[in-house]
C-alpha positions in Angstrom: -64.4 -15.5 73.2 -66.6 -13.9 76.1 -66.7 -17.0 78.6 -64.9 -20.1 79.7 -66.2 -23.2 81.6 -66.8 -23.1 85.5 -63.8 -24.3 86.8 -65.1 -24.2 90.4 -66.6 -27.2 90.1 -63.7 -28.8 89.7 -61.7 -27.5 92.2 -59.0 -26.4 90.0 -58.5 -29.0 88.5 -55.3 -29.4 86.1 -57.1 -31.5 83.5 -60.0 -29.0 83.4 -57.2 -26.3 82.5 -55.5 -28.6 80.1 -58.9 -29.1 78.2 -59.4 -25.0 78.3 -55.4 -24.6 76.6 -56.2 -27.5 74.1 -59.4 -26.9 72.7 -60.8 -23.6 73.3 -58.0 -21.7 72.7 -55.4 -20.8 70.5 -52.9 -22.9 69.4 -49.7 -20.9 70.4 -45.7 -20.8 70.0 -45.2 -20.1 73.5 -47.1 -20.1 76.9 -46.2 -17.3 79.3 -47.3 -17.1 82.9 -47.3 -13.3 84.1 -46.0 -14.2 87.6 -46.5 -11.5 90.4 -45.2 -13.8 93.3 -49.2 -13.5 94.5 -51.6 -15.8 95.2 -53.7 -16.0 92.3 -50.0 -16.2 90.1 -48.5 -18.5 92.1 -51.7 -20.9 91.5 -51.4 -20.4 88.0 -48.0 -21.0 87.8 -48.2 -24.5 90.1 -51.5 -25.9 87.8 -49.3 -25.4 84.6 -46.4 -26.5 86.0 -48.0 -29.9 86.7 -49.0 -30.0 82.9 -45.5 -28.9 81.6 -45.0 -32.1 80.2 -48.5 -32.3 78.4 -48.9 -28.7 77.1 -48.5 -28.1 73.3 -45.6 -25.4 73.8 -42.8 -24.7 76.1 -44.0 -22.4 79.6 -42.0 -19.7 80.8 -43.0 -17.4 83.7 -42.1 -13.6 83.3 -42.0 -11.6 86.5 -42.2 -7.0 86.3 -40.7 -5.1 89.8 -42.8 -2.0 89.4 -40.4 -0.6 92.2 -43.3 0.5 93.7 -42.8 -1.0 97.1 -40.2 -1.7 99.2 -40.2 -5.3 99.6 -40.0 -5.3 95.3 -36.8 -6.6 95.1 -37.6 -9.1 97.6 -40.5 -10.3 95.7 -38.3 -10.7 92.5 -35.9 -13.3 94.2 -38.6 -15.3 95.6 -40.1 -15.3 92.1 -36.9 -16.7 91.3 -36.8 -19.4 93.8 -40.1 -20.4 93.2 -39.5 -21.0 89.3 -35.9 -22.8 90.0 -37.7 -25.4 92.4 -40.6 -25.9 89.5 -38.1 -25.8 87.0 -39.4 -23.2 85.0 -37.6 -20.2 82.9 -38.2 -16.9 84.3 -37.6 -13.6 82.5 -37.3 -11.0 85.6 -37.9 -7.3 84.4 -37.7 -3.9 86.5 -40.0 -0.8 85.1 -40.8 2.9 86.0 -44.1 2.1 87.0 -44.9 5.8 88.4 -48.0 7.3 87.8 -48.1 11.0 86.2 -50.1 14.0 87.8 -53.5 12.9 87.4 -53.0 9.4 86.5 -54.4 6.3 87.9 -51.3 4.5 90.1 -53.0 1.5 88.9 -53.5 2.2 85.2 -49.8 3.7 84.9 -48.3 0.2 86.6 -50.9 -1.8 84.4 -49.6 -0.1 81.3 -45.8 0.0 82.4 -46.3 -3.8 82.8 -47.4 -4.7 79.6 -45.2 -2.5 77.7 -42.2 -4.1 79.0 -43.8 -7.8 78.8 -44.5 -6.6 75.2 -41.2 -6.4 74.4 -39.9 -9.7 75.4 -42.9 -12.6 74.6 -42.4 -13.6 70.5 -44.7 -13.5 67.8 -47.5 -16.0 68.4 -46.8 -16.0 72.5 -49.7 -16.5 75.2 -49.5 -14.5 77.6 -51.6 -16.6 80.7 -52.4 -14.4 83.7 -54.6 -15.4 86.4 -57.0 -13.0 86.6 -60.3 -14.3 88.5 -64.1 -14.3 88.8 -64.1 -11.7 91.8 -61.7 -9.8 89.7 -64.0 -9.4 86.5 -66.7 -9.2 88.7 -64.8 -6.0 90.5 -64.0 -4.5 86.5 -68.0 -5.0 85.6 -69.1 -2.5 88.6 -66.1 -0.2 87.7 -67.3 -0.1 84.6 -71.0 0.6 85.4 -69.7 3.8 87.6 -68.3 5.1 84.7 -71.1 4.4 82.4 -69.9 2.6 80.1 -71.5 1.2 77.1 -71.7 -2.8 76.2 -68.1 -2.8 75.4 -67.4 -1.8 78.8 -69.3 -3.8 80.7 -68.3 -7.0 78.9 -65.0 -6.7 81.4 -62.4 -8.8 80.3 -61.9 -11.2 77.9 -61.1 -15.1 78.2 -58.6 -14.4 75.5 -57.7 -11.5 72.6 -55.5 -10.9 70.3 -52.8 -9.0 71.7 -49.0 -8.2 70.7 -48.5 -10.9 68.0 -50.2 -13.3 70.2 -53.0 -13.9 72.2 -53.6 -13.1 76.2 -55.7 -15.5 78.0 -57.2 -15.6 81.6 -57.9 -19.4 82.4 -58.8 -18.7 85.9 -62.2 -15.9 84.7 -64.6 -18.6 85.9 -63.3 -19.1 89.2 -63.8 -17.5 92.4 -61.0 -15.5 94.8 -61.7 -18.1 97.3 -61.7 -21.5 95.3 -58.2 -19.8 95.0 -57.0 -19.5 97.7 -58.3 -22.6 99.3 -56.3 -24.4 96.7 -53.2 -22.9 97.6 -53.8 -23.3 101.5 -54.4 -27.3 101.1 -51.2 -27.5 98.7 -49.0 -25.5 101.7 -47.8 -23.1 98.7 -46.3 -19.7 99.8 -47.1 -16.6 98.3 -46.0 -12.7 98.7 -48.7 -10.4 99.9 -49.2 -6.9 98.1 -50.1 -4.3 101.1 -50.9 -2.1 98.3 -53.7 -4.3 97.9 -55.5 -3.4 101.1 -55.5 0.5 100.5 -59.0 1.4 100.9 -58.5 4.9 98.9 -58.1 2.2 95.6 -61.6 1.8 93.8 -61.0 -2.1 92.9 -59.7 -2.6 96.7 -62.9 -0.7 97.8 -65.2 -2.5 95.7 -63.2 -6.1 96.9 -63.4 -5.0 100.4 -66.3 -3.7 101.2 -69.0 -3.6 98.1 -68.7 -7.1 96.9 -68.3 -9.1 100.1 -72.1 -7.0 101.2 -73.2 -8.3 98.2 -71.9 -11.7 98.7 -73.8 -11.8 102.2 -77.1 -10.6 101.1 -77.1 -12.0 97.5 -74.9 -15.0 97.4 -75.3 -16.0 93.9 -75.1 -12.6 92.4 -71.2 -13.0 91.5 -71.9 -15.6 89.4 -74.7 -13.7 87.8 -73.0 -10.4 87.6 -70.1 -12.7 85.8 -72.8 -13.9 83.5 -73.9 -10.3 82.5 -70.4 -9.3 81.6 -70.6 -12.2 79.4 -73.6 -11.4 77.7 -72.3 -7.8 77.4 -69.7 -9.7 75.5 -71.8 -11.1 73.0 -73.9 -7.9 72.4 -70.9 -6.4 72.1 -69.5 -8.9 69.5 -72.8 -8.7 67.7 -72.4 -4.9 67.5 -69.0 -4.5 66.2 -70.2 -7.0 63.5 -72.9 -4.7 62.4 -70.6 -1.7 62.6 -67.9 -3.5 60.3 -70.3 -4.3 57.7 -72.2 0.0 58.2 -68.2 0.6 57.8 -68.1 -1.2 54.4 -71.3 0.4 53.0 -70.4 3.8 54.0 -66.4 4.3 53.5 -65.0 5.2 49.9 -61.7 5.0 49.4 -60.9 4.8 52.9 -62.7 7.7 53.8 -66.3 8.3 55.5 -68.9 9.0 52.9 -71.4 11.5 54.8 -74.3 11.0 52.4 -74.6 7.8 53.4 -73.9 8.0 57.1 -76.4 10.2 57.1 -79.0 7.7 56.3 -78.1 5.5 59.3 -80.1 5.4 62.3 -78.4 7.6 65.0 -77.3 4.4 67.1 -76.0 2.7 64.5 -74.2 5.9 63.1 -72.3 6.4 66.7 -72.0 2.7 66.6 -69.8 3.0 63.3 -67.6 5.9 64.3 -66.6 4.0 67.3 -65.6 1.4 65.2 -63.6 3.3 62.7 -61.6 5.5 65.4 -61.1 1.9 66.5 -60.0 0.4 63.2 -57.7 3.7 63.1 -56.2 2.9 66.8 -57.3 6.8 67.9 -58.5 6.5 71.3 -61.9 6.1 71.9 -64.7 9.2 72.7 -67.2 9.7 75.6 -70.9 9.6 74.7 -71.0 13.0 74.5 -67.9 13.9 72.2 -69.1 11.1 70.0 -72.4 12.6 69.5 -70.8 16.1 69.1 -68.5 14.6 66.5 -71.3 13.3 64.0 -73.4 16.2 64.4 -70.1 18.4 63.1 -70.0 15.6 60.2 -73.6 15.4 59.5 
């Protein structure tokens, strides 16, 4: 699924979300709200609280302390406090989040994070997090610097399949802003990240000082940009469907048969290998590795 509704319109409203959980999305054993103690969270976690009673599994919040910052601990216990005054479980868990020589800070918390939520939500859990519109809007130009292909540039996901369950983003269609106003008119309280203004960050970069230029000279290119990672999606979709059905007609046995990849176009023969390293979980090849690789094989 590439795209939800526009909640925006609806100014967040809960029964907008309740129609997203019930019908355009799997049907799952557990809801879990990845709870950060931020703003975009601590909507979440409020708009699903008021739905408790209505949704079609129990809701839990899980909260990770990267120990990244000082204040961490701090932002555990008001986690805590938070989910006690809604009522709602929380599963508090405290990771190594630091990022080896070389490594993205963000990618090595990102991946500490769902390691460790991995090993708590059951088989046929939904993980919920509240990823936004500005937020896919802020993957899509990332994505573009590093040329990536359709894959890339769909962004993220509504939902996927992912550790026995599914993770879904019920906020994609709405805006940083909507947000935040929400939060403001409720009085909610909320912990601030200061590692989310460093400017040496690409994503805090691109939300600080690309997007908001773009915002003022093109105000209804978010939207649109949001809209192109959603078409992405469905080329994308469209092209894993041809590769799976290239994979049948060319593996024997489990195994590539070059005669016959040989008589595939070029694209679609790249097309294909990316799909079997995928089908094999191998990680996945730059352009230029991928074209080296089939000119070895061919």
């Amino acid at each position: 699924m590439s795209s939800l509704p526009d909640l925006s319109a609806s100014a967040l409203d809960p029964e907008a979300l309740l129609e997203q959980l019930d019908r355009q999305l799997p049907r799952p054993s557990s809801y879990w709200v990845g709870y950060s103690g931020g703003l975009d969270s601590t909507v979440l976690l409020h708009l699903l609280a008021s739905l408790r009673p209505r949704l079609a599994a129990p809701l839990s919040a899980i909260h990770v302390d990267h120990a990244l910052q000082r204040e961490s601990a701090a932002w555990a216990e008001h986690c805590g406090r938070v989910c006690a005054e809604l009522e709602i479980p929380l599963h508090s868990l405290r990771v190594d989040a630091a990022s080896k020589s070389g490594e993205s800070p963000e990618a090595a918390a990102r991946q500490a994070r769902y390691a460790a939520i991995a090993q708590v939500l059951g088989t046929e859990a939904m993980l919920l997090t509240a990823h936004h519109r500005d937020d896919q809007v802020e993957t899509l130009l990332l994505q573009m610097i590093r040329g990536a292909g359709v894959e890339g540039l769909s962004a993220m996901p509504a939902v996927r399949s992912w550790n026995r369950g599914w993770l879904a983003r019920p906020l994609l269609a709405v805006r940083r802003e909507s947000i935040r106003a929400w939060a403001e008119a409720r009085g909610l309280h909320w912990v601030e990240d200061p590692s989310n203004m460093a400017g040496a960050a690409d994503r805090n970069f691109l939300r600080h000082q690309v997007i908001p230029a773009i915002d003022a000279r093109w105000p209804g290119a978010v939207p649109s940009m949001a809209r192109s990672a959603a078409h992405c999606a469905d080329a994308a979709g469209i092209l894993r469907s041809v590769a799976e059905r290239d994979l049948r007609d060319v593996s024997v046995a489990d195994r590539l048969a070059l005669s016959r990849l040989r008589d595939l176009p070029p694209a679609r023969s790249r097309n294909l290998l990316r799909q079997w390293l995928r089908e094999h979980q191998a990680p996945p090849l730059s352009a230029r590795r991928l074209q080296d690789a089939l000119e070895q094989l061919c």
